[in-house]
SERO-4910 file (N, C-alpha, C, O; in steps of 0.05 Angstrom, whole numbers):
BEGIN
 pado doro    nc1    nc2    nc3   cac1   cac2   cac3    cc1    cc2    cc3    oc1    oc2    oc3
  Unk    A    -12   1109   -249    -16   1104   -221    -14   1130   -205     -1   1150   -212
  Unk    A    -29   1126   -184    -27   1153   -168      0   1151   -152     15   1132   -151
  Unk    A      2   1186   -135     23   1184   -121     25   1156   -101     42   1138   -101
  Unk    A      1   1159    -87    -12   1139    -64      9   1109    -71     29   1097    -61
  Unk    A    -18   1107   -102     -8   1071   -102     36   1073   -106     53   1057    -96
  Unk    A     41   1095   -121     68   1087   -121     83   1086    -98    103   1072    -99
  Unk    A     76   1100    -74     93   1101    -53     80   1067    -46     98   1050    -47
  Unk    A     57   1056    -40     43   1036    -38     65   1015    -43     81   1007    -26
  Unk    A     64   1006    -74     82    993    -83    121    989    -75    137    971    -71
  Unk    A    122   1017    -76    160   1023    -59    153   1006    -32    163    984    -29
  Unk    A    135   1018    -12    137   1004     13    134    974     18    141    961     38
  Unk    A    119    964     -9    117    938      0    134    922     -2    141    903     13
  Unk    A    145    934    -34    178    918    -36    197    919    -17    211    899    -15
  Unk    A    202    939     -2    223    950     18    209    927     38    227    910     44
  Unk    A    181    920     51    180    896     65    193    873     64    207    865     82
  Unk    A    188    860     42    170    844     28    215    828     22    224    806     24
  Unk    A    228    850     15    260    846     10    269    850     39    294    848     42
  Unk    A    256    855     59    280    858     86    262    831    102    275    823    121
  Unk    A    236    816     97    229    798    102    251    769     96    251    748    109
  Unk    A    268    776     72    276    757     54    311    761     53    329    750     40
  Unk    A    310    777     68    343    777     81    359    747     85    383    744     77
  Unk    A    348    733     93    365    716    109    371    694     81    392    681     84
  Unk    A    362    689     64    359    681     38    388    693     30    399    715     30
  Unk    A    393    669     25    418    677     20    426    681     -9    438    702    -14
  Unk    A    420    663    -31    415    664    -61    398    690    -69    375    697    -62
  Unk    A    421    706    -91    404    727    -98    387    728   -112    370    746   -110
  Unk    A    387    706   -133    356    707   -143    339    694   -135    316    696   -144
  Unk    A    347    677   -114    323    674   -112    304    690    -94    280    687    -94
  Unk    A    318    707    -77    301    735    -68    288    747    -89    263    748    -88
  Unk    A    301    759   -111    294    767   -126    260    754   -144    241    766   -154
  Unk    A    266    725   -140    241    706   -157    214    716   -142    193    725   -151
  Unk    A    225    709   -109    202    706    -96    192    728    -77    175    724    -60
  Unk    A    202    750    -81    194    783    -89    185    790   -111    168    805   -103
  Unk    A    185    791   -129    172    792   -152    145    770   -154    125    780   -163
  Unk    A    144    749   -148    123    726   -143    109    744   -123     91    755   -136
  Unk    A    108    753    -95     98    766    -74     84    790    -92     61    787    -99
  Unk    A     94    805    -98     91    836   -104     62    845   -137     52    866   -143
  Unk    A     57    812   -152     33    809   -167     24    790   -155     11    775   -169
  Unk    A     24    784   -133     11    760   -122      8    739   -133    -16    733   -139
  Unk    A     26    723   -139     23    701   -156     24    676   -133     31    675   -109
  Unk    A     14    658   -151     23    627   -130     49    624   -131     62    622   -110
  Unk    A     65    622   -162     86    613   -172    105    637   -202     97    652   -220
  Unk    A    132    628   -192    139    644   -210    168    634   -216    173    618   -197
  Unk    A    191    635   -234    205    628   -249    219    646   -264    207    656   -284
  Unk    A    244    654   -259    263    675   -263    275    659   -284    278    634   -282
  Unk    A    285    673   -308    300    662   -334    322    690   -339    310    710   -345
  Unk    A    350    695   -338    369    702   -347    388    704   -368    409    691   -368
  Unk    A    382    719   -388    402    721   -414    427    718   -403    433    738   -390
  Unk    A    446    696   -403    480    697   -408    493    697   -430    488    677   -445
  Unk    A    510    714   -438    524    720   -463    525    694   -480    517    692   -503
  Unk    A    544    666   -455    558    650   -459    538    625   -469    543    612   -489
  Unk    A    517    622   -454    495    603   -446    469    604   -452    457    584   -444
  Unk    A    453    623   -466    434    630   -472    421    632   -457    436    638   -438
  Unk    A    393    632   -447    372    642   -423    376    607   -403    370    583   -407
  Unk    A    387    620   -388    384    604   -362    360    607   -333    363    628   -320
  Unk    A    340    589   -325    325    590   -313    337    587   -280    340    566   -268
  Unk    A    342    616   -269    360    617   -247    348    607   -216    359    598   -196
  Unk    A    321    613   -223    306    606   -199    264    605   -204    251    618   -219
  Unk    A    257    587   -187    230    578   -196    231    566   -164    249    554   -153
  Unk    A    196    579   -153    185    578   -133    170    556   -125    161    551   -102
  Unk    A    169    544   -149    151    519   -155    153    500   -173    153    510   -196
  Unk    A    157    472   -173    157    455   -194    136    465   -216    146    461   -237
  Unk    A    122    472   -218     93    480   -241    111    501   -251    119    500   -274
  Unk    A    119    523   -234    135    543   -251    162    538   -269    171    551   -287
  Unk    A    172    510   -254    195    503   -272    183    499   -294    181    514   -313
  Unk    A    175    474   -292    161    457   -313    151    480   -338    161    476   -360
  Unk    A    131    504   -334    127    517   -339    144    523   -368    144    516   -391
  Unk    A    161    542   -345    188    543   -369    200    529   -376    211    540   -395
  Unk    A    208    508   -374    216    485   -380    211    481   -413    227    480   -431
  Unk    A    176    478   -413    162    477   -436    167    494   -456    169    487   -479
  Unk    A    168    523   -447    165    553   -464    199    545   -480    203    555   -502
  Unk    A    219    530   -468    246    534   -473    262    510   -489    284    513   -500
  Unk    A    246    488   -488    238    468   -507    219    481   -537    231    487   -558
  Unk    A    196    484   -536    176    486   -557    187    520   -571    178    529   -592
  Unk    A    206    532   -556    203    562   -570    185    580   -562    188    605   -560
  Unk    A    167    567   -559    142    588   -557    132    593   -525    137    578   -506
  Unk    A    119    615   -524    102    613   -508    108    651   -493    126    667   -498
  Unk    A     85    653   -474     82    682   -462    112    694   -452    117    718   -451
  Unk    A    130    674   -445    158    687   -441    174    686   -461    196    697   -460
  Unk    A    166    673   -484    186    684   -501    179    712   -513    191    733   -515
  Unk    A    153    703   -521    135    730   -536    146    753   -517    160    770   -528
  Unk    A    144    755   -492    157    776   -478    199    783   -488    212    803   -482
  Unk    A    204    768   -497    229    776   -501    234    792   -524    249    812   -528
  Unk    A    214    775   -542    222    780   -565    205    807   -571    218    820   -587
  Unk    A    178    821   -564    163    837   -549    174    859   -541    174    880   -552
  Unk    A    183    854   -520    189    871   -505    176    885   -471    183    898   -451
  Unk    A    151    872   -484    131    881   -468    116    869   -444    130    854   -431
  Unk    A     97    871   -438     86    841   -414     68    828   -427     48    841   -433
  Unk    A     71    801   -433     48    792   -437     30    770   -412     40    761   -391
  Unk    A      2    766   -422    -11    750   -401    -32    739   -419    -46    750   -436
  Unk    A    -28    703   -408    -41    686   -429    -52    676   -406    -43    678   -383
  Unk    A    -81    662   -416    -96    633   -400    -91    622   -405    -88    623   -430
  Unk    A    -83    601   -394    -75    572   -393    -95    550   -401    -92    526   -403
  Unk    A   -112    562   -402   -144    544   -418   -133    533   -450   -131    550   -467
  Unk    A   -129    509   -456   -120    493   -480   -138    512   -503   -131    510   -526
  Unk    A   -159    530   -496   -171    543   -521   -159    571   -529   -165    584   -549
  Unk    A   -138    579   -507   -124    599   -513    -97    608   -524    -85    630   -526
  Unk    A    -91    577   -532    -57    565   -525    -59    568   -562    -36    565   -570
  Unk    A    -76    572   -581    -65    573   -600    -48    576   -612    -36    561   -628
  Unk    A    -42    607   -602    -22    629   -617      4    613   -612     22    626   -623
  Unk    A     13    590   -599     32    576   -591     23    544   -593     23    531   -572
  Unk    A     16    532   -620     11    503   -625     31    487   -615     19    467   -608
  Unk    A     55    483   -609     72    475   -598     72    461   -566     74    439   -554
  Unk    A     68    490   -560     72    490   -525     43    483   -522     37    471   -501
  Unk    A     22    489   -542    -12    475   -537     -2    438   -534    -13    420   -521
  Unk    A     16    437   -545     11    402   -543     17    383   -525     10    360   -518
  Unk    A     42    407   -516     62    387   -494     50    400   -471     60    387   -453
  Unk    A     34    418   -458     26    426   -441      2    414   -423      3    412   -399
  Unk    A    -15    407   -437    -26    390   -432    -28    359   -409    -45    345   -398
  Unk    A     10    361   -410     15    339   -390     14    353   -364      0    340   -348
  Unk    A     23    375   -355     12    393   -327     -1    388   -326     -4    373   -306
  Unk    A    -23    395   -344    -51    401   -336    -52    430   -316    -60    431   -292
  Unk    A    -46    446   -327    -41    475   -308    -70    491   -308    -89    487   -322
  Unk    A    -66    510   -288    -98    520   -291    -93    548   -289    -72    556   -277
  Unk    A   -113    568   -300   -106    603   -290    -90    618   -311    -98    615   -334
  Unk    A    -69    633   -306    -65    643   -330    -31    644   -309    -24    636   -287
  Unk    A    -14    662   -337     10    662   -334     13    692   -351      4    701   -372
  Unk    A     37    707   -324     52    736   -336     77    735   -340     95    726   -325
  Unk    A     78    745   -362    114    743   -369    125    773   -361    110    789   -371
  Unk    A    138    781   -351    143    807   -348    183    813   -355    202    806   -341
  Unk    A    183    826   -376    206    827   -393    227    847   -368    217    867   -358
  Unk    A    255    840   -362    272    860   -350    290    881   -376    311    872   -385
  Unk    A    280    906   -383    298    903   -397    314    929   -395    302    949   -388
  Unk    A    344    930   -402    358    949   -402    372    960   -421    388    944   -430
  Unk    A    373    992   -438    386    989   -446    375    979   -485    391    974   -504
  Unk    A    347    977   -487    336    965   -504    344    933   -508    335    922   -528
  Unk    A    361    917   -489    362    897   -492    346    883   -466    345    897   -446
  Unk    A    333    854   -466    324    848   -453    338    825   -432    345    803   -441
  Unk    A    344    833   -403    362    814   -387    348    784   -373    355    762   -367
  Unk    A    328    797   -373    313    763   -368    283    770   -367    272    790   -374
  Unk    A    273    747   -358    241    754   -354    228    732   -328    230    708   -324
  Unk    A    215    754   -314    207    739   -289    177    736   -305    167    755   -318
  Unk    A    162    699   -301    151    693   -316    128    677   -288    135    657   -276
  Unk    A    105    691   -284     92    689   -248     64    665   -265     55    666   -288
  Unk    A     59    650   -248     34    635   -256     18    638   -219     26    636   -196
  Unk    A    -17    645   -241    -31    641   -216    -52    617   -222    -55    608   -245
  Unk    A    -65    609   -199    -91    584   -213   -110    605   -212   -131    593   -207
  Unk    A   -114    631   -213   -138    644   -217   -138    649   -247   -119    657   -260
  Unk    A   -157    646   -254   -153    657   -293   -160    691   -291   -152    705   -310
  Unk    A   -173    702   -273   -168    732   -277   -149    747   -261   -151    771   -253
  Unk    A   -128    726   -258   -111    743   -240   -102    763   -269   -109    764   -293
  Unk    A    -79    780   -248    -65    795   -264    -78    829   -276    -65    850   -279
  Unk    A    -87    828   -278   -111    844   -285   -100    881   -282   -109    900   -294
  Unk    A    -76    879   -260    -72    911   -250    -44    910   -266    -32    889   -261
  Unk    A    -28    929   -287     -3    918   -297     18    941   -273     41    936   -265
  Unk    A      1    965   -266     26    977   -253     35    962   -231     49    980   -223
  Unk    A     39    942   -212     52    926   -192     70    910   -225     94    915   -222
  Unk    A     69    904   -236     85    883   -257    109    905   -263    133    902   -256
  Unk    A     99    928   -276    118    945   -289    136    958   -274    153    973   -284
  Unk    A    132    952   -243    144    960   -218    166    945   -224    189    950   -234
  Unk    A    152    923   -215    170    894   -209    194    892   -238    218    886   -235
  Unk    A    184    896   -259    207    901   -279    234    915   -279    255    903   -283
  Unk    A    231    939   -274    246    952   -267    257    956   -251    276    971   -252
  Unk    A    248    943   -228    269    939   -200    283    915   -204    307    912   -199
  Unk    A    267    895   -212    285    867   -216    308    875   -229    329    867   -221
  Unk    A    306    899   -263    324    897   -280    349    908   -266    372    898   -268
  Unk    A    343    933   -250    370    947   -229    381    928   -213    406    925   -212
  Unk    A    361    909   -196    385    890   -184    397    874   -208    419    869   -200
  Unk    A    396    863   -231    407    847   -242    432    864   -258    453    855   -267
  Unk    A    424    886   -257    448    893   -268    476    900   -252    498    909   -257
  Unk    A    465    892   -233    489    897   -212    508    874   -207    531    874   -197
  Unk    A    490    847   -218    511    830   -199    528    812   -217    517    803   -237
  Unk    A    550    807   -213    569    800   -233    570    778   -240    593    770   -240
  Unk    A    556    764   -245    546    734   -256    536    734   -274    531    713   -287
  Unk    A    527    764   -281    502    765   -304    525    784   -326    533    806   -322
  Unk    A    531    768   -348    548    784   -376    532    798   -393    513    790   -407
  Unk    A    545    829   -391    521    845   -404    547    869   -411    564    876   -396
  Unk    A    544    875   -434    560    896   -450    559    931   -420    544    945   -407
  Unk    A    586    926   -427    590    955   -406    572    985   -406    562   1000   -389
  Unk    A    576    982   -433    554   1017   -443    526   1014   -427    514   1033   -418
  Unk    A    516    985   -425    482    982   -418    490    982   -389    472    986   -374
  Unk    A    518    976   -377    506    979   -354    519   1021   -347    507   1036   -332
  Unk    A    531   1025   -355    539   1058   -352    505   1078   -356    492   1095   -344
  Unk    A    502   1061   -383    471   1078   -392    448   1080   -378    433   1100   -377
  Unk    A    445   1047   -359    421   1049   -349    424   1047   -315    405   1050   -298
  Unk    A    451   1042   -310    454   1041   -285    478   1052   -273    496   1038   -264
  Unk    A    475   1091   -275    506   1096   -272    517   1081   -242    502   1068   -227
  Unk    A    543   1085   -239    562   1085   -222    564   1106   -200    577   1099   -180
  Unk    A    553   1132   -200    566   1152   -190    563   1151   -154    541   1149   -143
  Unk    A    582   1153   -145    584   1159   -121    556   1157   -100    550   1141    -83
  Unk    A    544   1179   -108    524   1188    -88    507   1162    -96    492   1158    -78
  Unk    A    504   1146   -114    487   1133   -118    487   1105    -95    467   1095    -85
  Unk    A    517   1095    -92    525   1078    -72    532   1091    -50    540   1078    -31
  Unk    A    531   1117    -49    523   1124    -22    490   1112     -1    485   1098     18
  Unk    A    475   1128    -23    449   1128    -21    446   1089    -15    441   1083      8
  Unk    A    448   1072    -31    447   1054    -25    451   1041      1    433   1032     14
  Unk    A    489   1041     13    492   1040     40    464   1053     55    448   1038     68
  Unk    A    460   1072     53    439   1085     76    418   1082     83    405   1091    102
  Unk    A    410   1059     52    378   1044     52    377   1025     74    360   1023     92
  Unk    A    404   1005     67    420    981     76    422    994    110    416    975    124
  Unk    A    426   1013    123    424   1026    138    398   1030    153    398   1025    177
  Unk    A    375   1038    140    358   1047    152    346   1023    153    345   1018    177
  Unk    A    334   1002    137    313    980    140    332    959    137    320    946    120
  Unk    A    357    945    141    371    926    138    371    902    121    380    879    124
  Unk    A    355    919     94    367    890     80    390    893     59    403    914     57
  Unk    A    396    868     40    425    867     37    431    889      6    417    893    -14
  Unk    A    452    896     13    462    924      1    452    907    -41    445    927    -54
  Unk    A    452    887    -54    436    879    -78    408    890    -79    400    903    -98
  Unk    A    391    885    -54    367    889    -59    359    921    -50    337    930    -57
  Unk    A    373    931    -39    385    955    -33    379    969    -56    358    982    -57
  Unk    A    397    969    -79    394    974   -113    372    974   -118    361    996   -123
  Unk    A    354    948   -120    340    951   -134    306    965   -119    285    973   -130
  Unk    A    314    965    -88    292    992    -78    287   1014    -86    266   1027    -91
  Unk    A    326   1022    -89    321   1050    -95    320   1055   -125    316   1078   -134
  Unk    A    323   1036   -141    311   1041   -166    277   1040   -175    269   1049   -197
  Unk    A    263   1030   -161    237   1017   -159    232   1044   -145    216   1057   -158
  Unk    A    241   1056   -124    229   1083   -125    231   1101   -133    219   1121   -126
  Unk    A    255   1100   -161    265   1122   -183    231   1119   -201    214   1136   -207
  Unk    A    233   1094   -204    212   1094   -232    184   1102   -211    171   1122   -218
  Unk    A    176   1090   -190    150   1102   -180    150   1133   -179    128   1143   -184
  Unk    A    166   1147   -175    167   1169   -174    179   1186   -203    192   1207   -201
  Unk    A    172   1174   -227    179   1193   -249    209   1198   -234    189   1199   -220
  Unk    A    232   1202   -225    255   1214   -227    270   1200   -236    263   1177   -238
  Unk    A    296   1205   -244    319   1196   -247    333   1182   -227    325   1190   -205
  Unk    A    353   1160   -225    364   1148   -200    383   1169   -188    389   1170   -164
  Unk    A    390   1183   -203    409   1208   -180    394   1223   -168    400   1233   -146
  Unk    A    374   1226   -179    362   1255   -157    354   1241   -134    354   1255   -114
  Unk    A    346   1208   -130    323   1196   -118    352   1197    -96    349   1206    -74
  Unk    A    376   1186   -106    407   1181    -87    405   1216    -72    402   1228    -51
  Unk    A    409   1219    -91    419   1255    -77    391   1262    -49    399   1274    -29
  Unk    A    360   1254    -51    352   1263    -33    347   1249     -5    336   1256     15
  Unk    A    361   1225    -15    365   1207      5    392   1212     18    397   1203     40
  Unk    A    405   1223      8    430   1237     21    420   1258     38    430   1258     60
  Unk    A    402   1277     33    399   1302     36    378   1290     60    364   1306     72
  Unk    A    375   1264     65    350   1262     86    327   1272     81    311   1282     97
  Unk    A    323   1270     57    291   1284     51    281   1258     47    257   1257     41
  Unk    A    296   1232     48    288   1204     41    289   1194     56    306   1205     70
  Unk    A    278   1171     69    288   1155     98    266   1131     90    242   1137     90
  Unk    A    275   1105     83    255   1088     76    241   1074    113    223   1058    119
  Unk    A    257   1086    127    247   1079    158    217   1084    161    201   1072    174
  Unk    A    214   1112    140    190   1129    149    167   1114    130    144   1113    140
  Unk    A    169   1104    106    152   1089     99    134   1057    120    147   1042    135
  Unk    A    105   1057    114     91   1039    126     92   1019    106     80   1018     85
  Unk    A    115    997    119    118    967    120     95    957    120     83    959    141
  Unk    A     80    942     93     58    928    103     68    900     95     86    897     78
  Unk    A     55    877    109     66    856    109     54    836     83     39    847     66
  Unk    A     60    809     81     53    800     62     19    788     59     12    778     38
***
């Protein structure tokens, strides 16, 4: 992606999360920012817990429950393949494409769903923390992956922040230090466009990865005022 589309992408999330302030449940900001940001109709957040196995934390839509619902019953299907993967996958939902998953081909059928479905893996750390799993009724949606691979990696920084989610200490030191300037930088996001200090995280991580840098340098120039997400153009949804 060019410079353009990455600053593109940072500003829209920075909307798109200070739109969704008043939301008080964090994932489900999280679901339906990520749903917004590939343009999907529908989408469905699933969470690895140590204790509990993948829990489906939030879904925008009954079709998206149901959705997963199915994939978590039968085993199969584009969000698991993403776990187990690693990677993104995107299937049609056309009964002639559902092979590679005979299972979820049989019971699916009762939807009757239309278009296709993206699984997009969060992962940290080489382990995978959940997967935001978007359905559209267009069958060629999906088509652009840098908005997805965005949305990954910002989703994965807020999740690793919030303490509901059990995840071995090293993965969160490794992929999400602690240091100072970094929750500086945060407050000052939370500061400049007002939304809440969670989604805060995962802006300024979403503008680590758009911008090739590291999350400290991205904290440190936002300290230094060479950053000001004020100055970015908010486009709406």
């Amino acid at each position: 992606m060019s410079e353009q589309d990455n600053a593109r992408l940072v500003s829209r999330f920075a909307g798109i999360l200070a739109e969704l302030v008043n939301e008080s449940s964090f994932f489900v900001r999280l679901c339906e920012a990520g749903r917004r940001m590939v343009e999907a109709d529908d989408a469905a957040l699933t969470i690895a817990y140590a204790e509990r196995g993948r829990v489906t934390v939030s879904a925008t839509h009954p079709t998206a429950a149901a959705l997963q619902d199915l994939q978590t019953v039968t085993g199969e299907g584009p969000t698991i393949d993403a776990v187990t993967t690693g990677g993104i996958v995107v299937a049609s939902l056309d009964p002639g494409h559902l092979a590679q998953w005979p299972l979820l081909s049989q019971q699916i059928h009762q939807l009757r769903p239309r278009g296709a479905v993206m699984a997009i893996p969060l992962i940290a750390g080489g382990s995978t923390l959940g997967v935001l799993t978007v359905h559209s009724e267009s069958p060629d949606a999906f088509s652009h992956p840098g908005a997805a691979e965005f949305v990954g990696a910002a989703l994965t920084a807020a999740i690793l922040q919030d303490p509901t989610v059990q995840r071995p200490d090293d993965v969160v030191r490794e992929v999400w230090g602690r240091e100072a300037q970094v929750h500086q930088a945060t407050g000052m996001i939370v500061s400049q466009i007002g939304v809440r200090p969670q989604d805060a995280l995962a802006l300024l991580r979403g503008h680590a990865f758009a911008r090739d840098m590291t999350l400290l340098d991205v904290a440190q120039e936002i300290i230094a005022r060479q950053i000001n997400f004020r100055d970015f153009t908010i486009e709406g949804d």
